[in-house]
C-alpha positions in Angstrom: 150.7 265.6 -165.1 149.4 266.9 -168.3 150.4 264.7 -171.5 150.5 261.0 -168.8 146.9 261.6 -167.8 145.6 262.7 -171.2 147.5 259.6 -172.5 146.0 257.1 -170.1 142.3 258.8 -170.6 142.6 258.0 -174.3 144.3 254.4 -174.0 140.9 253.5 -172.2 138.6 252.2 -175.3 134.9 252.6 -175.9 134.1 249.2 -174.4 136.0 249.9 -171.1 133.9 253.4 -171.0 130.7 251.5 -172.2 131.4 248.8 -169.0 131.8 251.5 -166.6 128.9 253.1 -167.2 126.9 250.2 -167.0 128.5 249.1 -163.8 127.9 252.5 -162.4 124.4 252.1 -163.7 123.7 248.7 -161.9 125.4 249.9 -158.8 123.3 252.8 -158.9 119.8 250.9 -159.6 121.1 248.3 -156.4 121.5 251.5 -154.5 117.4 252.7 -155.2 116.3 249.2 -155.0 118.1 249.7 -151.0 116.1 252.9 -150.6 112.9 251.6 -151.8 113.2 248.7 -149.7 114.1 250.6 -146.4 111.8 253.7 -146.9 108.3 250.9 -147.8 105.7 250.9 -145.6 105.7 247.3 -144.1 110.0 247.6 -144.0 109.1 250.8 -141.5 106.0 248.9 -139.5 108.3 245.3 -139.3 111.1 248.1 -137.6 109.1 249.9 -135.6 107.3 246.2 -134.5 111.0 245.2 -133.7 111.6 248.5 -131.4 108.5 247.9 -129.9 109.0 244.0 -129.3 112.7 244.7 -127.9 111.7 247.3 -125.1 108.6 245.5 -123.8 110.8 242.1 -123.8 113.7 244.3 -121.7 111.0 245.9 -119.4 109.6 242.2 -119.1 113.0 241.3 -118.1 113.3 244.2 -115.6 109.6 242.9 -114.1 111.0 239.6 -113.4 114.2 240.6 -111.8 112.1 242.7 -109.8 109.7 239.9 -108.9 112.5 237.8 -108.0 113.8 239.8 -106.1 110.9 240.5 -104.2 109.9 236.8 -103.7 113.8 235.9 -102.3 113.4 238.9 -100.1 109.7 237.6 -98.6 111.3 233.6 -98.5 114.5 234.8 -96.7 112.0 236.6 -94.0 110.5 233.2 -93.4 113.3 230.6 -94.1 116.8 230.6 -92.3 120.2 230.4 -93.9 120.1 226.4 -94.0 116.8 226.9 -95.7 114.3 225.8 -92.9 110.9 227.5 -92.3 110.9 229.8 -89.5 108.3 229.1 -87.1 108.5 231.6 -85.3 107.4 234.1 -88.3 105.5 231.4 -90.1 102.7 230.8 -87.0 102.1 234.7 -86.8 101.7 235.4 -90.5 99.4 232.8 -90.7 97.5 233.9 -88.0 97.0 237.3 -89.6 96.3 235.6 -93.0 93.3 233.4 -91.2 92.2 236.5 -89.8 91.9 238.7 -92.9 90.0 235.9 -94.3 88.0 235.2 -91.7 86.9 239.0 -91.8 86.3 239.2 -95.3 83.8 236.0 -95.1 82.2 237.6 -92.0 81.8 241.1 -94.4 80.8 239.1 -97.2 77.8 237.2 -95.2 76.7 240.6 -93.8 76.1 242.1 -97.3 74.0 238.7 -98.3 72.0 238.2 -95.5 
């Protein structure tokens, strides 16, 4: 390899090297310009704001699939497959719902009068 590569070093001329260094200078000033931009203080808090933003937005998500959940669970207790109100379980939870209200005014006129 000795005399080809020493040849083709030395066909390269002082402009070529002159280019290549500035090229390797530019790419290397792009390169700290990255850095600076990724290691600045309001790169790191607009990242971090993103994490943050992300995993409350999933848990939100989680929440409402929950809730959903939950709420087809109590309609299917009081609705039948076609959709209809049961009466049979609507009459007694009303009932109960009266009565916890009724008891709570009848508490609540005790303590004022």
């Amino acid at each position: 390899m000795g005399k080809a590569g020493t040849d083709h070093k030395a066909a390269r001329t002082t402009a070529q090297i002159e280019a290549d260094i500035v090229r390797t200078r530019d790419q290397l000033a792009a390169t700290l310009d990255e850095l600076a931009v990724r290691v600045h203080p309001s790169t790191m808090v607009a990242q971090t704001r993103a994490r943050m933003l992300g995993s409350v937005e999933q848990k939100a998500g989680r929440a409402y699939v929950a809730a959903s959940g939950a709420v087809e669970k109590v309609k299917a207790q009081f609705t039948d497959e076609k959709g209809r109100p049961r009466q049979e379980r609507i009459v007694p939870a009303a009932l109960v719902g009266v009565g916890v209200l009724l008891l709570a005014a009848s508490v609540r006129k005790r303590r004022q009068g």
